[in-house]
Backbone as JSON, one array per atom type, in Angstrom:
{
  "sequence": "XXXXXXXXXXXXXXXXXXXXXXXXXXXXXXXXXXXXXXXXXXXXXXXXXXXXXXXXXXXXXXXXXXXXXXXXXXXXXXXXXXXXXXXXXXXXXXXXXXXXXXXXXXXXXXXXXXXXXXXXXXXXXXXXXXXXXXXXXXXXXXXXXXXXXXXXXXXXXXXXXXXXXXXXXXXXXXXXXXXX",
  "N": [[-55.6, 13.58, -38.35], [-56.67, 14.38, -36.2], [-59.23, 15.46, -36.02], [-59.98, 13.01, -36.66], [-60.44, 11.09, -34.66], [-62.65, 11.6, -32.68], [-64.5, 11.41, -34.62], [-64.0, 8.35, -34.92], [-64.38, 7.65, -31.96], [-67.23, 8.0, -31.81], [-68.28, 6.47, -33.84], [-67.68, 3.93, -32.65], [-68.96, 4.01, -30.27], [-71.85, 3.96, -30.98], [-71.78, 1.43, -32.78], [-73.0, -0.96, -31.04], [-75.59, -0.36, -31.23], [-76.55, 0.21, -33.46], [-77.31, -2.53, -34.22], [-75.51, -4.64, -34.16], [-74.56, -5.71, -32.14], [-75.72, -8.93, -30.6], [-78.8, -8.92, -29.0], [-79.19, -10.8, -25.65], [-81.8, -12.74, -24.0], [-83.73, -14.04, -21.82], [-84.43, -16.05, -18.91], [-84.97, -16.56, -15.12], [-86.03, -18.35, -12.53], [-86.79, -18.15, -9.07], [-86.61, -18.59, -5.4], [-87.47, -17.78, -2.42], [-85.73, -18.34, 0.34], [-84.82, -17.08, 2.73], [-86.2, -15.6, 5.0], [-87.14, -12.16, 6.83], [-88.71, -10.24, 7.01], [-92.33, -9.89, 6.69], [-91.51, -12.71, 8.86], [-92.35, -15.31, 8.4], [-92.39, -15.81, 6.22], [-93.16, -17.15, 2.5], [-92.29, -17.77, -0.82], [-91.76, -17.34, -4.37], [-90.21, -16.24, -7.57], [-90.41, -15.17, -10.66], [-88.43, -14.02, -13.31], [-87.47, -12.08, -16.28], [-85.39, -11.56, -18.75], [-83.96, -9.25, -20.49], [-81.52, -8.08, -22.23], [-79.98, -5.98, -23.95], [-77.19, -5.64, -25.34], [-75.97, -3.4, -25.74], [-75.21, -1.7, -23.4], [-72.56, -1.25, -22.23], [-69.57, -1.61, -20.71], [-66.32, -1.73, -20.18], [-66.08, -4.27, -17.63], [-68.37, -3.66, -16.94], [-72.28, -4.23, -17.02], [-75.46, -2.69, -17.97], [-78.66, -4.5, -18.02], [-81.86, -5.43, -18.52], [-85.05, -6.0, -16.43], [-88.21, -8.32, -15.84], [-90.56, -8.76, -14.02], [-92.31, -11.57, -12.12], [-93.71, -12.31, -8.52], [-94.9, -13.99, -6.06], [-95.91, -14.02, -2.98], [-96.67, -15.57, -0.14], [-98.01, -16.16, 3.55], [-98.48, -18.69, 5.96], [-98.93, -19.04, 8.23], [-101.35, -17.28, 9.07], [-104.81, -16.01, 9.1], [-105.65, -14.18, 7.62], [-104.72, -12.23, 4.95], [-103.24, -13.2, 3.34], [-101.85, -13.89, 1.34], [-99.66, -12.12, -1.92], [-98.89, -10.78, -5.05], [-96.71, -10.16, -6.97], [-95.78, -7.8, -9.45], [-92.95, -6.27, -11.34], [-90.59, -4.11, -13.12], [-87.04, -3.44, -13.84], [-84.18, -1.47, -14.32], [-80.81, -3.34, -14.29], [-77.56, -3.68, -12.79], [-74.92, -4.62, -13.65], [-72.18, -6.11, -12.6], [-69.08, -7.66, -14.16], [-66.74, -10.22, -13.13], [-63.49, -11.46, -14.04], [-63.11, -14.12, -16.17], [-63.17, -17.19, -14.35], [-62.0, -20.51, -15.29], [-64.28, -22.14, -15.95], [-66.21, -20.88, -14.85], [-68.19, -17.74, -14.72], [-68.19, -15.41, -12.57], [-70.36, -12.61, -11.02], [-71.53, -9.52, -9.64], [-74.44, -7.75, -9.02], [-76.83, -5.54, -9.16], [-80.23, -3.64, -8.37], [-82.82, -1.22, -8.92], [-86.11, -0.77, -8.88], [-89.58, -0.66, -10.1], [-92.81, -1.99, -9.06], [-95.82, -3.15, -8.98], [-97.97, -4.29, -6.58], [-100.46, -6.29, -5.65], [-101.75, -6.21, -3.34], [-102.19, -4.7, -0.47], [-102.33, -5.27, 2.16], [-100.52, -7.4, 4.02], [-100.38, -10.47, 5.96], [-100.5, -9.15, 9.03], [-99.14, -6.83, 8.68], [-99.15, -3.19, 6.95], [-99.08, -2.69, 4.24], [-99.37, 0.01, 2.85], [-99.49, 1.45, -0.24], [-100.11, 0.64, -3.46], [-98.07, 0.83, -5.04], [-94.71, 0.23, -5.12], [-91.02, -0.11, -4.51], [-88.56, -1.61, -6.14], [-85.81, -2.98, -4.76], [-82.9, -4.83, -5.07], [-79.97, -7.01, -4.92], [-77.38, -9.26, -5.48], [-75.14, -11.89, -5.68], [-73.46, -14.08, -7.96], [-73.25, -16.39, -10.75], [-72.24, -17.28, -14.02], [-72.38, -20.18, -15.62], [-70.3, -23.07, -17.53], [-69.42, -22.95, -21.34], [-70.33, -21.64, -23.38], [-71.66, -19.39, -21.33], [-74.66, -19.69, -20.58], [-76.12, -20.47, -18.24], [-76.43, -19.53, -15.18], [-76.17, -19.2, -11.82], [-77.07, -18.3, -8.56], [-77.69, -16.2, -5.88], [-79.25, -14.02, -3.9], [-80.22, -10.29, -2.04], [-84.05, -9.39, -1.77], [-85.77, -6.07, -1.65], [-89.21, -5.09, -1.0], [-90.41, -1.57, -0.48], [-92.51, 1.26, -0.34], [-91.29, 3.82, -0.24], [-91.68, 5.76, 1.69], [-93.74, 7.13, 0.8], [-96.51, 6.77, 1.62], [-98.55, 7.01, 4.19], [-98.28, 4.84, 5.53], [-95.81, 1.8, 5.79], [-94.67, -0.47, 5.78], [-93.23, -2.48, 4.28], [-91.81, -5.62, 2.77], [-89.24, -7.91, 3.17], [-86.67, -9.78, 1.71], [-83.99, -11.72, 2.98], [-82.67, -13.73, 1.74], [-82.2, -15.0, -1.16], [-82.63, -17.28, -3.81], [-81.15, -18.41, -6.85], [-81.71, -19.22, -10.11], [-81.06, -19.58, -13.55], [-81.74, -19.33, -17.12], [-80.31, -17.89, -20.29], [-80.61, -16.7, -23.9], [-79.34, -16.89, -26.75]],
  "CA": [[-55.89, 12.51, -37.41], [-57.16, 15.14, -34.81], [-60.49, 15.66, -36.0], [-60.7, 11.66, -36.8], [-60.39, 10.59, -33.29], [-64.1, 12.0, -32.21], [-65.61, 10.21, -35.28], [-63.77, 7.05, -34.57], [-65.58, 7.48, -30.85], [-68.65, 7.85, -32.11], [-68.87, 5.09, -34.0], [-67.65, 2.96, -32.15], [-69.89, 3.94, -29.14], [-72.8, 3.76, -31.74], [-72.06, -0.21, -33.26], [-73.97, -2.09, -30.66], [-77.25, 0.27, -31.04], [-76.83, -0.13, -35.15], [-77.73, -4.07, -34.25], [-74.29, -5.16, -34.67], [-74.55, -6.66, -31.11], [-76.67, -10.01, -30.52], [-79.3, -9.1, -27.4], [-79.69, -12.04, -25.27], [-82.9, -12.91, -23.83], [-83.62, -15.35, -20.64], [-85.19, -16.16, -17.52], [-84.64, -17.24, -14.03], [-86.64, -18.85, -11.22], [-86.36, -17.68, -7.48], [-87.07, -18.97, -4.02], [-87.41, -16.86, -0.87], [-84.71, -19.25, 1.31], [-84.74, -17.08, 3.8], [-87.35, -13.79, 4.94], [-86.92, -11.45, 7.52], [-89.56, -8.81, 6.86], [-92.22, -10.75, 7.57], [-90.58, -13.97, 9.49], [-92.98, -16.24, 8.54], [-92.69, -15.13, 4.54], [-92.53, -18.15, 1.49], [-92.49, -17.75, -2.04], [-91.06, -17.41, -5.51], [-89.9, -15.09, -8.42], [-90.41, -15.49, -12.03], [-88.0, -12.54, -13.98], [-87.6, -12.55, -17.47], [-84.36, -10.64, -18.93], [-83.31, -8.57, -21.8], [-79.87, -7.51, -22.24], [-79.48, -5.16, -25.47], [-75.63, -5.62, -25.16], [-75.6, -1.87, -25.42], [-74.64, -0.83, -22.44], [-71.73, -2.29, -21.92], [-68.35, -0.43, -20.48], [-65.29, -2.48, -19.18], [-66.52, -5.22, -17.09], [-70.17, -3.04, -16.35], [-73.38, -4.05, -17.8], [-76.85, -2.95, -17.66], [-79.81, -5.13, -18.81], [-83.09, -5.02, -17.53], [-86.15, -7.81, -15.93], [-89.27, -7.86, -15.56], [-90.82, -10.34, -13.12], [-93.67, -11.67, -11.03], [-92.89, -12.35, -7.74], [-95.76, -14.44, -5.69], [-95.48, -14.94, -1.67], [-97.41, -15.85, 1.15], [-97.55, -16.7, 4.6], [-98.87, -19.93, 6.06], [-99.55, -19.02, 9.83], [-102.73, -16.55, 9.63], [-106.09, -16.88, 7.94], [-106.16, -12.9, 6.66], [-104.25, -11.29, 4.05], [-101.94, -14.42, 3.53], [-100.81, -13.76, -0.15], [-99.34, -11.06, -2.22], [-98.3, -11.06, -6.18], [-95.79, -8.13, -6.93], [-95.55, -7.17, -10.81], [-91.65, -5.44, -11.3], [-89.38, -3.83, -13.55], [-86.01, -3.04, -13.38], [-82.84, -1.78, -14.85], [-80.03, -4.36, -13.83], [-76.2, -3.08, -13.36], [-74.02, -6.01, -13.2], [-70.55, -6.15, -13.05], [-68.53, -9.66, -14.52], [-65.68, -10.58, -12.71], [-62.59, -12.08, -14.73], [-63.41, -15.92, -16.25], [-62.56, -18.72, -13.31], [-62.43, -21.9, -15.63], [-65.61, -22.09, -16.8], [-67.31, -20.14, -14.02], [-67.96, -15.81, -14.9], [-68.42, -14.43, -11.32], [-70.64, -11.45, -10.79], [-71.91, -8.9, -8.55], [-75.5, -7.1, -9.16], [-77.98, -4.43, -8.28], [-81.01, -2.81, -9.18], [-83.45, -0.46, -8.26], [-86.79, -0.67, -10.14], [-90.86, -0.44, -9.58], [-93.05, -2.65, -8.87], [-96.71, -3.34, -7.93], [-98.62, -5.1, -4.99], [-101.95, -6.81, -5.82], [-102.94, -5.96, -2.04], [-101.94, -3.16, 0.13], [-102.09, -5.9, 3.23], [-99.87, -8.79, 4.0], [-100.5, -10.88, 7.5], [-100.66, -8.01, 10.15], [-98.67, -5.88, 7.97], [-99.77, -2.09, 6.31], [-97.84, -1.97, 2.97], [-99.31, 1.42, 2.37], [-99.99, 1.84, -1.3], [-100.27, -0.6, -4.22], [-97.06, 1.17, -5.76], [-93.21, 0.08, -4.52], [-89.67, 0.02, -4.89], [-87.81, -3.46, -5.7], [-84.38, -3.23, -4.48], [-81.79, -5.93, -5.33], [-78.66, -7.2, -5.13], [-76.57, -10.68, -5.01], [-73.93, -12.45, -6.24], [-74.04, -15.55, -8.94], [-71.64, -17.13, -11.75], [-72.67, -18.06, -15.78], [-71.68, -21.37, -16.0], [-70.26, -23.21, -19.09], [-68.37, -22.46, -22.11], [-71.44, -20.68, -23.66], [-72.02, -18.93, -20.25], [-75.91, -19.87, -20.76], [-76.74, -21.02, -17.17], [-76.6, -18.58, -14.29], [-76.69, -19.31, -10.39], [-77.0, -16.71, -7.9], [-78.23, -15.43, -4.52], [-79.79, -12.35, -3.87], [-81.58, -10.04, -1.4], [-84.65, -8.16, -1.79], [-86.79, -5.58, -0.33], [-90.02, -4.43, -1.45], [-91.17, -0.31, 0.39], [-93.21, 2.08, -0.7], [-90.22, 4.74, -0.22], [-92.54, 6.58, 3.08], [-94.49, 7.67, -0.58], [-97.71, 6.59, 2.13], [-98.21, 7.17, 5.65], [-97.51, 2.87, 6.26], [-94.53, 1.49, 5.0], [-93.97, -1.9, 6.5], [-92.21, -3.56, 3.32], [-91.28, -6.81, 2.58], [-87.83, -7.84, 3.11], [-85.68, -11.21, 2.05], [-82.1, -11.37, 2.14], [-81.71, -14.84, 0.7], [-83.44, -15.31, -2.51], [-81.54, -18.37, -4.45], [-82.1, -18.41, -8.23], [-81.17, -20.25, -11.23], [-81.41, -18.94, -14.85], [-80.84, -19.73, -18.52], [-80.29, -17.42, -21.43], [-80.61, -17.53, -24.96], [-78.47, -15.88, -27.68]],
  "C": [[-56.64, 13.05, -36.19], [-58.88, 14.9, -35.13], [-61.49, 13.79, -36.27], [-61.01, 10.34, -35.53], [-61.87, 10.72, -32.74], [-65.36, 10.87, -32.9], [-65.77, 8.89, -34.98], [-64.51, 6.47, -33.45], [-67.24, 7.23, -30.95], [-69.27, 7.08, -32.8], [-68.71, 4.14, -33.33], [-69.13, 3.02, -30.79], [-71.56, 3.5, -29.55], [-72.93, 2.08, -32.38], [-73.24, -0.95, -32.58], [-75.85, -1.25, -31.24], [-77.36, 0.12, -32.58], [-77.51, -1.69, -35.04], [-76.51, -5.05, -34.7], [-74.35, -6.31, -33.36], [-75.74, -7.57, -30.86], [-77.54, -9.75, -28.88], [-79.05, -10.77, -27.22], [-80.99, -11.35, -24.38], [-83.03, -14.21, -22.38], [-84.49, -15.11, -19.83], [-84.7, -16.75, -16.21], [-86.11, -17.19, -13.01], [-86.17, -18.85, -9.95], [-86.66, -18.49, -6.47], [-86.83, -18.5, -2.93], [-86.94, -18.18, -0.05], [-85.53, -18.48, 2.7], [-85.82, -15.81, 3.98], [-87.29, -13.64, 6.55], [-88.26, -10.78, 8.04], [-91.58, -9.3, 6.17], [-91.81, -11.97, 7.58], [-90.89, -14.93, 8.53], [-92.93, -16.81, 7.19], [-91.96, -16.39, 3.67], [-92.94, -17.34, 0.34], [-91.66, -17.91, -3.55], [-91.09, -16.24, -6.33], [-89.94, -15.79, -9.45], [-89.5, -14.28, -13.11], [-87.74, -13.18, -15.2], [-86.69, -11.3, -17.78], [-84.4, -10.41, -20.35], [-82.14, -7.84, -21.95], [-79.44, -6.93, -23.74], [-77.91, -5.4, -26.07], [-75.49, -4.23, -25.6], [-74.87, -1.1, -24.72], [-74.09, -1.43, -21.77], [-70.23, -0.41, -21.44], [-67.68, -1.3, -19.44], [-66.13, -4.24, -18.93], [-68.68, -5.15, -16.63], [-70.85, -3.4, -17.1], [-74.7, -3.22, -17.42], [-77.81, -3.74, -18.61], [-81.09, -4.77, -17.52], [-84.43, -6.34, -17.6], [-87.2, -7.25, -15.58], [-89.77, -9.37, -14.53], [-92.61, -10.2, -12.08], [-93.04, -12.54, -9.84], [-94.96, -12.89, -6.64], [-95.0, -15.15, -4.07], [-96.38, -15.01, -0.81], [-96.82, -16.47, 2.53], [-98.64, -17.68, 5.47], [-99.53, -20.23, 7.49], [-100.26, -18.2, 10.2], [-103.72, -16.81, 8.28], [-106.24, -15.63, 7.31], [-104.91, -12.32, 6.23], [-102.89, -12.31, 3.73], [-100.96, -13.81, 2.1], [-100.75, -12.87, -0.86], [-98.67, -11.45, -3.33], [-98.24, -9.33, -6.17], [-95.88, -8.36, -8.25], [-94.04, -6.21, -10.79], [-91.15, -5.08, -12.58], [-88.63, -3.39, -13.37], [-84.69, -2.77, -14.19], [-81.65, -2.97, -13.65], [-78.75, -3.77, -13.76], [-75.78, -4.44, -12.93], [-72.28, -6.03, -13.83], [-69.79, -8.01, -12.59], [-67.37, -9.27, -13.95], [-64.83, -11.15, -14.21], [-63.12, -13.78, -14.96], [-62.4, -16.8, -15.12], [-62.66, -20.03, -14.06], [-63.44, -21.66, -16.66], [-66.58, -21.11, -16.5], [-66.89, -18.3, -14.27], [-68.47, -15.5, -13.83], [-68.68, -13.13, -11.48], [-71.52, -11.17, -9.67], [-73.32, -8.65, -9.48], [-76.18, -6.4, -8.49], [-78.84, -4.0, -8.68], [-81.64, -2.3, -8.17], [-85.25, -0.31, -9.15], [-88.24, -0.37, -9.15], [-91.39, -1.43, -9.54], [-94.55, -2.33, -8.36], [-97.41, -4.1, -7.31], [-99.66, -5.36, -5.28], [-102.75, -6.33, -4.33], [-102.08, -5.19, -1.21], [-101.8, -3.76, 2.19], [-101.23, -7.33, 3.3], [-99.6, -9.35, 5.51], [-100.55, -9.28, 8.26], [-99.81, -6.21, 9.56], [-98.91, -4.9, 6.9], [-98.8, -1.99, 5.27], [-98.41, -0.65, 2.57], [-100.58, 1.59, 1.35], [-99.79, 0.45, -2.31], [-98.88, -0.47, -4.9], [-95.39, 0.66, -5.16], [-92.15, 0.05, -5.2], [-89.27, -0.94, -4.73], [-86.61, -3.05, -5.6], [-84.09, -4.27, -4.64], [-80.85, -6.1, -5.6], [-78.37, -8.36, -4.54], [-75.34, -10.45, -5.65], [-74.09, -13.93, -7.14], [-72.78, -15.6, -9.9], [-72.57, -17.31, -12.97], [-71.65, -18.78, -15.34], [-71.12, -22.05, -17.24], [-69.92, -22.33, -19.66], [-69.1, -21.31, -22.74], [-72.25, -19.39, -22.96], [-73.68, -18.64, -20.12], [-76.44, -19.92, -19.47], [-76.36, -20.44, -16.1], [-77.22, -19.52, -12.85], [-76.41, -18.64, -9.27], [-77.96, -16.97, -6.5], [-78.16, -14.23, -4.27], [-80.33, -11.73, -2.59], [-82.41, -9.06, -1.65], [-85.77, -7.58, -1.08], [-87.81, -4.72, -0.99], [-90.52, -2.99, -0.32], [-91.43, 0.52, -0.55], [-91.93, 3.63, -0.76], [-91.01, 6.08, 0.61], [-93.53, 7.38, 1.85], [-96.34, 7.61, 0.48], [-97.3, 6.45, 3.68], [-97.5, 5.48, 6.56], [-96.85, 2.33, 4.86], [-93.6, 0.18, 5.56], [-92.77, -2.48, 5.87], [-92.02, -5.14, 3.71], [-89.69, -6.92, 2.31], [-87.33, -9.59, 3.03], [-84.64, -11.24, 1.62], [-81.43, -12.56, 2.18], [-82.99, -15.32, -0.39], [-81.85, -16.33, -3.37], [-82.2, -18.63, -5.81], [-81.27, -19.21, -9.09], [-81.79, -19.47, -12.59], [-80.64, -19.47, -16.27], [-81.2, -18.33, -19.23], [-79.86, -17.67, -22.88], [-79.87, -16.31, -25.31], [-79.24, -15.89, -28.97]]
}
């Protein structure tokens, strides 16, 4: 039984990556509520998820998004608008089921790039950045298909270029479905 304990690990840790586990697949839609970094700052997010069910442990996941992310600002006539390009691993940890509602946390850390290198009065640097993120949100329903969440995030160059203004919003309000 000694030497069958290791194997037993190893398969098991191996099932989901055989295709035993069902990815899901989804999307969510954003809205910059609130922006900081600059004041003046509107826009939206488009991410698009993949969740292998792989990498799974306890309550921890990771999946990973890819997204376009389009904002502008409405009170100067130069360098108003800015489309980001991102990916990102995702860690997300599920709370215990409330009812119907699955409460979780999230975070990521991913890349991203900047169609323009200016935004209103502000030097983003380089075309290259770092998307930080993190909220909080629920799957809704029995199927836990429908996702609603608040987030904040902050696009910088990581001082990678001598200007490093960034973009910063720390209320992004989203909504999402996934498929199985």
């Amino acid at each position: 039984m000694g030497r069958l304990k290791p194997v037993i690990a190893a398969i098991l840790l191996l099932l989901p990556g055989l295709g035993l586990a069902v990815p899901y697949y989804g999307g969510k839609i954003s809205y910059a509520a609130v922006a900081k970094e600059p004041p003046y700052l509107h826009g939206y997010q488009l991410m698009l998820d993949y969740d292998p069910q792989r990498f799974q442990w306890r309550q921890f996941n990771v999946y990973f998004d890819g997204g376009f992310s389009h904002f502008w600002i409405n009170n100067t006539p130069y360098y108003t608008t800015v489309n980001i390009y991102s990916i990102a691993p995702v860690v997300r940890y599920t709370f215990k089921k409330r009812g119907p509602v699955y409460p979780f946390l999230e975070f990521s850390i991913g890349l991203s790039y900047l169609n323009h290198t200016h935004l209103d009065d502000r030097n983003l640097g380089i075309h290259f950045a770092f998307q930080d993120r993190m909220g909080i949100g629920a799957f809704m329903g029995t199927a836990q298909q429908i996702s609603l969440g608040i987030h904040a995030v902050h696009y910088s160059n990581a001082h990678l270029s001598s200007h490093n203004s960034g973009i910063t919003v720390p209320l992004v309000v989203d909504i999402g479905y996934r498929f199985s």
